[in-house]
Every structure is written in structure tokens, then in C-alpha cells.
C-alpha positions as CSV (number, residue, x, y, z in Angstrom):
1,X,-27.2,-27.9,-8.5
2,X,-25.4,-26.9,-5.6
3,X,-24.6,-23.1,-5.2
4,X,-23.7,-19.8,-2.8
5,X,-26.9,-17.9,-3.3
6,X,-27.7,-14.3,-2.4
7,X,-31.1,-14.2,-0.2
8,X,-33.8,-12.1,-0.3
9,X,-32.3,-10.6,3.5
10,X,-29.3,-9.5,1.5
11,X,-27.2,-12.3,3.1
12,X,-25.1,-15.3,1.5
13,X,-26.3,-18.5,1.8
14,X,-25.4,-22.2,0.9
15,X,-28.2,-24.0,-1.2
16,X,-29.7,-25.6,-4.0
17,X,-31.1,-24.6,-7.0
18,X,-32.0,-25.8,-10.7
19,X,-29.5,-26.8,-13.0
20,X,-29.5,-24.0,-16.2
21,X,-30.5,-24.9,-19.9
22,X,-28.5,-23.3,-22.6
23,X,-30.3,-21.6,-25.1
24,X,-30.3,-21.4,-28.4
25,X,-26.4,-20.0,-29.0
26,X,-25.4,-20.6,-25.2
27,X,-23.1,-23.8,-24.0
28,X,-23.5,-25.3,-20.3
29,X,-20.5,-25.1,-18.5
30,X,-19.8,-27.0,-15.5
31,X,-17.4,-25.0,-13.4
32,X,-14.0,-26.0,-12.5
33,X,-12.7,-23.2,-11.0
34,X,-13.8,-19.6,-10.2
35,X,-11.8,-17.0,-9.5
36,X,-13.0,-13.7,-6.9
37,X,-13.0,-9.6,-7.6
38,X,-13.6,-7.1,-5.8
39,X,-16.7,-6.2,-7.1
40,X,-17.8,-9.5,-5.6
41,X,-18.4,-8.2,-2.5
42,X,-18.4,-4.5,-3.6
43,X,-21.7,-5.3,-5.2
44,X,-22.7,-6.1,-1.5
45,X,-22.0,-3.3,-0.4
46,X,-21.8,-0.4,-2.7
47,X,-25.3,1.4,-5.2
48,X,-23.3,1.2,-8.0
49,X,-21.9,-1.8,-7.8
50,X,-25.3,-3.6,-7.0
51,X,-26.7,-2.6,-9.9
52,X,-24.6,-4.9,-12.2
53,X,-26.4,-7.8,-9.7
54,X,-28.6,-10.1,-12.8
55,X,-28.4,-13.4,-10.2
56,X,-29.0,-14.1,-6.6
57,X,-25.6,-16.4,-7.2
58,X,-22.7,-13.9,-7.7
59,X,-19.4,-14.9,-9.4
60,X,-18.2,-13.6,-12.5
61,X,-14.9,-15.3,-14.3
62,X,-14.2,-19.4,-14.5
63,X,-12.8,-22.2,-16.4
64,X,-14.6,-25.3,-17.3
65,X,-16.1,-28.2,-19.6
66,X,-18.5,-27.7,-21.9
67,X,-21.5,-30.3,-20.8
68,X,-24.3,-29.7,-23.1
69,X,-24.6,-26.9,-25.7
70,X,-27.6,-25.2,-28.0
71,X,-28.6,-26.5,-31.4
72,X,-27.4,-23.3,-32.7
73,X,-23.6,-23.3,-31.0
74,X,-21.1,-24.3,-33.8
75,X,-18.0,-23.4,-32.4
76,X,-17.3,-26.0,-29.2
77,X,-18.2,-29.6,-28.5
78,X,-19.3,-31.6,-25.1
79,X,-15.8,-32.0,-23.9
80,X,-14.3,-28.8,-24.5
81,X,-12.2,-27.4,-21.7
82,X,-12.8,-23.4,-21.5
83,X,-12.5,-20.0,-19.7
84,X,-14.7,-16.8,-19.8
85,X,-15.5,-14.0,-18.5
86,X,-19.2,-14.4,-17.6
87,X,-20.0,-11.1,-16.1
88,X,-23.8,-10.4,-15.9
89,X,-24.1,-12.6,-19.1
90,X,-24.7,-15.9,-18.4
91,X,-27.8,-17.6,-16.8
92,X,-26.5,-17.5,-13.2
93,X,-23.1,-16.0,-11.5
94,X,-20.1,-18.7,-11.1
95,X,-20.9,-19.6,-7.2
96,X,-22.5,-22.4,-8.4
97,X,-21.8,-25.9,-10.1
98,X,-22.9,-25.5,-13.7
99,X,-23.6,-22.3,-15.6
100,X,-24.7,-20.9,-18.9
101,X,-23.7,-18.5,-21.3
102,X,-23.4,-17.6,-24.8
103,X,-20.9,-19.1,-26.7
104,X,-19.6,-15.9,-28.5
105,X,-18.2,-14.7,-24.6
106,X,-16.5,-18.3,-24.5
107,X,-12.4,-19.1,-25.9
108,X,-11.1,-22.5,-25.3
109,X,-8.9,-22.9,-22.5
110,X,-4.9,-22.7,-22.5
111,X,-3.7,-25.8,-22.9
112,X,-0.3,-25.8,-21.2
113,X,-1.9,-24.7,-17.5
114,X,-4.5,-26.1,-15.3
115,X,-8.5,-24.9,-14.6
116,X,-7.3,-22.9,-11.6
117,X,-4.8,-21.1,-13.5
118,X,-7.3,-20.3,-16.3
119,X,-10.0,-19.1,-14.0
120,X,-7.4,-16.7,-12.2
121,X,-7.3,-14.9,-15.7
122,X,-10.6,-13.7,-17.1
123,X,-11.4,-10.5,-15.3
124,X,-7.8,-9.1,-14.8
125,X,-6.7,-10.4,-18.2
126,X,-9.2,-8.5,-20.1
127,X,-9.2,-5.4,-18.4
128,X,-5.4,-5.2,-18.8
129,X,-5.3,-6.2,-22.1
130,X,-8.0,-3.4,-22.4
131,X,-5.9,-0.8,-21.1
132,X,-2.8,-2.1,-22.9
133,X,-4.3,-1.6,-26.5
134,X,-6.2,1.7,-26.1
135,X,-3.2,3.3,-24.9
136,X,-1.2,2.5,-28.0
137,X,1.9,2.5,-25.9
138,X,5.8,3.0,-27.2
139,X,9.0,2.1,-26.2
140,X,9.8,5.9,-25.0
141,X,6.6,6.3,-22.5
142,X,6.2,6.8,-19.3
143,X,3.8,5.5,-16.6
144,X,2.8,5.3,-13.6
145,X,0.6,2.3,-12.3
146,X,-1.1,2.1,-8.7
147,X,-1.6,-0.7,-6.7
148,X,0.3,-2.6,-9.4
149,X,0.8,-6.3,-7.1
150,X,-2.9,-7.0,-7.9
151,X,-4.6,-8.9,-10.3
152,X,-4.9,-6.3,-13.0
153,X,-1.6,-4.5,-12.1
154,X,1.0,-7.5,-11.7
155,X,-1.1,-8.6,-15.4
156,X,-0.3,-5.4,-17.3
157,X,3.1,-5.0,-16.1
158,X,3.7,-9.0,-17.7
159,X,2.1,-7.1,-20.9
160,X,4.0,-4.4,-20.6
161,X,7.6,-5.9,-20.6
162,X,6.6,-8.6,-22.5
163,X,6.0,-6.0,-25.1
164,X,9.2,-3.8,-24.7
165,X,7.8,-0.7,-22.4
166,X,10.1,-0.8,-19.8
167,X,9.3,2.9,-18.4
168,X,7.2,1.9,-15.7
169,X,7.0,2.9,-12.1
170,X,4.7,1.0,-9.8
171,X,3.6,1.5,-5.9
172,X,3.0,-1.1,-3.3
173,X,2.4,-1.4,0.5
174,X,4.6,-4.1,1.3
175,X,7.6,-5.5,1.2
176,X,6.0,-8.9,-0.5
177,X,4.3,-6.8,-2.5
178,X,7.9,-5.5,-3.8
179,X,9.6,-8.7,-4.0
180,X,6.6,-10.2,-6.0
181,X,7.1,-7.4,-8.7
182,X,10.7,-7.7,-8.6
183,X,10.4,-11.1,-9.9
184,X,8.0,-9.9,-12.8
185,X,10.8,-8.2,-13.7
186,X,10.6,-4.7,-12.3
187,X,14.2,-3.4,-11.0
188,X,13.6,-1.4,-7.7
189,X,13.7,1.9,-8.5
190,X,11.1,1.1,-10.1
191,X,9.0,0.5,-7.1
192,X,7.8,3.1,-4.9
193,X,6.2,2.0,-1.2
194,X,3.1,3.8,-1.1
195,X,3.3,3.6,2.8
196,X,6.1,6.3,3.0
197,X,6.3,9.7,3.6
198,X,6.7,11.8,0.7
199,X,5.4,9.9,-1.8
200,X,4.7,12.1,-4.4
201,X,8.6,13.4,-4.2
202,X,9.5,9.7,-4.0
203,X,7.4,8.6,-7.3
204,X,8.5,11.7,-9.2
205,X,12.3,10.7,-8.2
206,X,11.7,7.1,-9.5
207,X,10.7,9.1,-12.9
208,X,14.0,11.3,-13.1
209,X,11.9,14.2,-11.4
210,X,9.9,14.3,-14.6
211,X,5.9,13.9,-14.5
212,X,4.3,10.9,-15.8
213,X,2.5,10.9,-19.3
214,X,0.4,7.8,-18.0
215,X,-1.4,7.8,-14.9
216,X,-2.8,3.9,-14.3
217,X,-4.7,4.0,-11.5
218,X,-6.1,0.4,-10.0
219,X,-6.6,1.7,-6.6
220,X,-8.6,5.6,-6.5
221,X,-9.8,7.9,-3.6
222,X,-6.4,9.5,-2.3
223,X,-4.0,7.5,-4.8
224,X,-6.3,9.1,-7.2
225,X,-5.4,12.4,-6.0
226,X,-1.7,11.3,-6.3
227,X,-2.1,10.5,-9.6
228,X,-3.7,13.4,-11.1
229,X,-0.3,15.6,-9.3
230,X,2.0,13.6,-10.9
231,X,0.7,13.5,-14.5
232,X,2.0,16.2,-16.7
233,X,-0.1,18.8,-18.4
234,X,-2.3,16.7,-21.3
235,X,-1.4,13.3,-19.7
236,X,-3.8,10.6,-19.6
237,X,-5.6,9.3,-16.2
238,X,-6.6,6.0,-16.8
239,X,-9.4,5.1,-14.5
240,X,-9.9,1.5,-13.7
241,X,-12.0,1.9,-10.1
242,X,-14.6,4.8,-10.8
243,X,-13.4,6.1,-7.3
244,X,-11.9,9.7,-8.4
245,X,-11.9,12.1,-6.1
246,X,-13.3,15.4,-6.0
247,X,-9.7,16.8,-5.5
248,X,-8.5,14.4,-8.1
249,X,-11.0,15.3,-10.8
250,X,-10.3,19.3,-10.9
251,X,-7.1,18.3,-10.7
252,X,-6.9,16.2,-14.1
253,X,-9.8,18.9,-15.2
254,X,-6.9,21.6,-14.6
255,X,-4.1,20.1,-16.1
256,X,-6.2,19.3,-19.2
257,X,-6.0,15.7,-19.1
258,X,-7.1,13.2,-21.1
259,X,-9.6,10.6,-18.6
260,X,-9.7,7.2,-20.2
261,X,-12.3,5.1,-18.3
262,X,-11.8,1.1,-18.4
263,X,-15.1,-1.3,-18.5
264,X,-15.5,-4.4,-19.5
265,X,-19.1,-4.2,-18.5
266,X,-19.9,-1.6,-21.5
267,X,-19.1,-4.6,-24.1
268,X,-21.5,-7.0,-22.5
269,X,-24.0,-3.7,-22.5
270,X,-24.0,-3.2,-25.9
271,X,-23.3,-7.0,-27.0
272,X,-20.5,-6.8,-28.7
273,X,-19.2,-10.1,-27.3
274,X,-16.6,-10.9,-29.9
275,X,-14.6,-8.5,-27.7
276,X,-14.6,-11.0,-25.0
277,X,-13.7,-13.8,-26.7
278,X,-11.2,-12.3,-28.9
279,X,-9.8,-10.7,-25.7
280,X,-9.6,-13.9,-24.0
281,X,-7.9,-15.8,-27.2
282,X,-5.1,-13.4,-27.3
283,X,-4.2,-14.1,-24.0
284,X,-4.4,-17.7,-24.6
285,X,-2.1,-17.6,-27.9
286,X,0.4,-15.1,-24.8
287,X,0.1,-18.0,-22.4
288,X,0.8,-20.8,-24.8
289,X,3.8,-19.4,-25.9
290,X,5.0,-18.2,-22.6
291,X,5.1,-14.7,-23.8
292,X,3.5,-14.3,-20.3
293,X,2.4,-16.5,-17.4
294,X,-0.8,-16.5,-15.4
295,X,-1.4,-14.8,-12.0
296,X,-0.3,-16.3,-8.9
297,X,-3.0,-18.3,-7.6
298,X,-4.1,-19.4,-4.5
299,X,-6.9,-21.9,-4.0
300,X,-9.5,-20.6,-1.2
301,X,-11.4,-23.7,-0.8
302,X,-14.0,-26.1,-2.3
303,X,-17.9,-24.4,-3.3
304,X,-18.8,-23.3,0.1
305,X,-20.0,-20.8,1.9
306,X,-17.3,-20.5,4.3
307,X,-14.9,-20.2,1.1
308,X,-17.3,-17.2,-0.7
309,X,-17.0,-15.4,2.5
310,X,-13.5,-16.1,3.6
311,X,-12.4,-15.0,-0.2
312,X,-14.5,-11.8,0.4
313,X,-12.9,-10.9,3.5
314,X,-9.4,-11.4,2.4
315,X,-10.3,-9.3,-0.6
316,X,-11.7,-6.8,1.4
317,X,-8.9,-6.2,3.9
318,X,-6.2,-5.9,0.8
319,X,-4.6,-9.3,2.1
320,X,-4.4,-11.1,-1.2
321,X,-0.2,-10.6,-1.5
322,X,-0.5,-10.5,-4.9
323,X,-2.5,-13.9,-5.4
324,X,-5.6,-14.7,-7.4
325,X,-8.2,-16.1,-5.4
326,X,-9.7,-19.3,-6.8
327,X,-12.2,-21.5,-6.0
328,X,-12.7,-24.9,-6.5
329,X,-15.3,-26.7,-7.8
């Protein structure tokens, strides 16, 4: 099969390589679409991140049909259309025509949107809905939510309206950005540019002058730092990016507050893969009924090369405006 493969010099590469057998409880997918994260080229780049590397082809989220499947798979059929959240799970990452993986990570595809639509959803969908239901929000709480036009950000703040908890303030760098999250439905006040001066004044204003209870934080390092001086005493720092500061973290450790760290890695770590898949049908049941939409997508290009690294570098440089990156297949 045709796939983006990782070499042993560390570099990207186009080439070939044998088509995948399910196993036992495993379907075989071939890819539709794939969507990009940052840990795609973060795992490039960064010790921690390149430990979560189990394939010389990265990728980790797609939609699909089901090709071939394992005598012991009873819940899909050759035909099926579907979307997961591979991870490190499946036999190969999702650069790549055709993958496998166990069928208890897999949920049948939303009906009412296309492949490229589903594939933008995996990886931002669970970890917001994640963050959504540990926090056991109500209609009275406050939060604040960094680098909210992204993928996980723009997500959660459909969950969050879409489920009555309006109290939300949200930062951006651009005036896009803004106008995208005005038309989630975010009124602007409740939008802070991070780019300003005074920002910590100008996100405690957008609160009433009152410190957050909820600090979401999707970018880290300085925001981080921002974060932690805007939660009150006993908040709860939610941290999406593992990228706290020093600063930041006796900070939080001062004010007594509660850290809430969000992985979708730990489920696949201890195999509990009903949470994917349970995950991944709530979203669809959401989508189906248009209690939310998907992301905004935008289509890359076809299985490249040239598409992986263009993807990585747009990514990289924080030039997504908002917009799932999605490859084609």
C-alpha cells in the first residue's frame, strides 16, 4: 500500500509498504480521510512526544470503510463507513492507504456529513468531550479557555453552548480568529485578543473583574502563566498541552488549585477502549441531531508527501484559522 513513512534518518518519505491484516478482533480500514495534530509533527520534534511513536507511518484520527475484518469482530460488516481515533493503536499510523485496528476503538460514522468532515473530529472531539464531562460543569460557572479557535477549543465551546454554559471567555490572535468564534455563538466581550497589551486586566474585565473558576488551557508556556493568575483560590487548571510553566505551576501550587490533566493516550494505555468508542458515538448521536456541527475543514491535499509536510508546516506556524486539516485519501 501506498504511504508517508518515517525513515530510519528521521526524515519523511513517500513509499510503499505491506498492506496490514486485521487480527483476531481488529477490522481493516481503508482510509478516506485523515485529519493532522500537532503532535504530528511534535512527535518529530519533541522527547516526549516521540515516545508515543509505535509506526514509522504517523497519523493518528480518520474516517473510512471497513474492507476486511477478524473472525472474532461482531459488531461491523465489509461496507461499513466509520471514524476513530487510532492513536498508537492500530497496526500502522493513518499516512497510509489502509489500516488496522481493533474494533472496540471504532463507532460508525455520522451519517448526515461526509469522510472529511468525520476525520476532522476524532482527536479534538474526544478530548473535548473529555474535558466537558470531568468537569461536571453548571449553568452558573465560569471559564476561561485558551487558544479557543482551534480544534479542541472552537469543539468545546459548540459543547458548551450547546449544553447551556454560557459563562465563557475565550482568547485569540486574530481578528479571523474572533469572527470565527463569533459565529459559534460567542458575543464579543466574550473574546479577548491575546495580542494586546494588558491582557490579564483585559480577560479579568471580560469576567466582571472576578477570577475564573475554570482555567482551560489549549495553548501553555506563557498563556499558562496567564492562566494560573487569573484562576481564583481552589480553581481548577485544566491542562490540555503538558507545557506548564515553572512560573505557572507555583502559581496554581500557591493558590491551591485543583490540576486536571487531559489524555486520551492513558485510555489506549490501559485498554480501556470502550472509552473511545463510546466517546466517539456520543458525538455522533450530537452531530446527527445537529446539537453541534463538525469543525471547519480544509482539505490539504491528496496522500503525499508534499501534503504531510505542507499540513505540518501550517500547523506549526499557528496558520490553521480555525480549520481542521484533512487529508485525502
Amino acid at each position: 500500500m501506498k504511504a508517508v513513512i518515517l525513515n530510519k534518518n528521521g526524515n519523511l518519505e513517500d513509499s510503499f509498504t505491506e498492506q496490514p491484516q486485521p487480527k483476531d478482533h481488529e477490522v481493516l480500514i481503508q482510509i478516506k480521510a485523515s485529519g493532522f495534530n500537532p503532535i504530528d509533527y511534535q512527535m518529530l520534534e519533541n522527547e516526549l512526544e516521540r515516545k508515543l511513536i509505535s509506526s514509522p507511518i504517523l497519523g493518528r484520527e480518520l474516517s473510512g470503510i471497513i474492507v476486511s475484518k477478524g473472525p472474532e469482530v461482531t459488531q461491523f460488516n465489509i461496507g461499513d463507513e466509520v471514524y476513530c481515533g487510532s492513536g498508537s493503536m492500530g497496526s500502522n499510523g493513518t499516512y497510509a492507504e489502509y489500516i488496522a485496528v481493533p474494533e472496540a476503538i471504532v463507532s460508525f460514522k455520522p451519517k448526515n456529513i461526509s469522510f472529511e468532515q468525520a476525520a476532522s473530529i476524532p482527536s479534538a472531539g474526544l478530548t473535548s468531550l473529555q474535558i466537558f464531562n470531568r468537569l461536571k460543569l453548571n449553568p452558573e460557572n465560569t471559564l476561561l479557555i485558551t487558544g479557543a479557535a482551534g480544534g479542541v477549543g472552537s469543539f468545546l465551546i459548540k459543547l458548551l453552548l450547546a449544553h447551556n454554559i454560557p459563562q465563557v471567555i475565550a482568547t485569540v490572535g486574530s481578528e479571523e480568529n474572533r469572527q470565527m468564534l463569533l459565529n459559534l455563538g460567542l458575543k464579543s466581550h466574550q473574546i479577548v485578543n491575546y495580542r494586546d497589551k494588558n491582557l490579564i486586566e483585559n480577560i479579568l474585565k471580560a469576567n466582571n473583574d472576578q477570577p475564573f473558576e475554570f482555567g482551560i488551557d489549549l495553548v501553555g508556556n506563557y498563556m499558562s502563566e496567564v492562566t494560573a493568575e487569573v484562576l481564583k483560590i481552589n480553581g481548577t487548571y485544566v491542562d490540555v498541552t503538558a507545557l506548564v510553566t515553572k512560573d505557572a505551576h507555583e502559581t496554581l501550587f500557591n493558590k491551591g488549585t485543583l490540576i486536571m490533566n487531559i489524555s486520551n493516550y492513558t485510555y489506549g494505555m490501559i485498554k480501556k477502549y470502550e472509552y473511545y468508542k463510546n466517546s466517539l458515538l456520543e458525538i455522533k448521536k450530537l452531530i446527527e441531531n445537529e446539537t453541534i456541527l463538525p469543525p471547519q475543514h480544509k482539505v490539504i491535499g491528496n496522500l503525499s508527501l508534499d501534503t504531510v509536510l505542507q499540513a505540518h508546516s501550517i500547523l506549526k506556524n499557528n496558520q490553521t484559522q480555525g480549520h481542521k486539516l484533512i487529508m485525502k485519501h
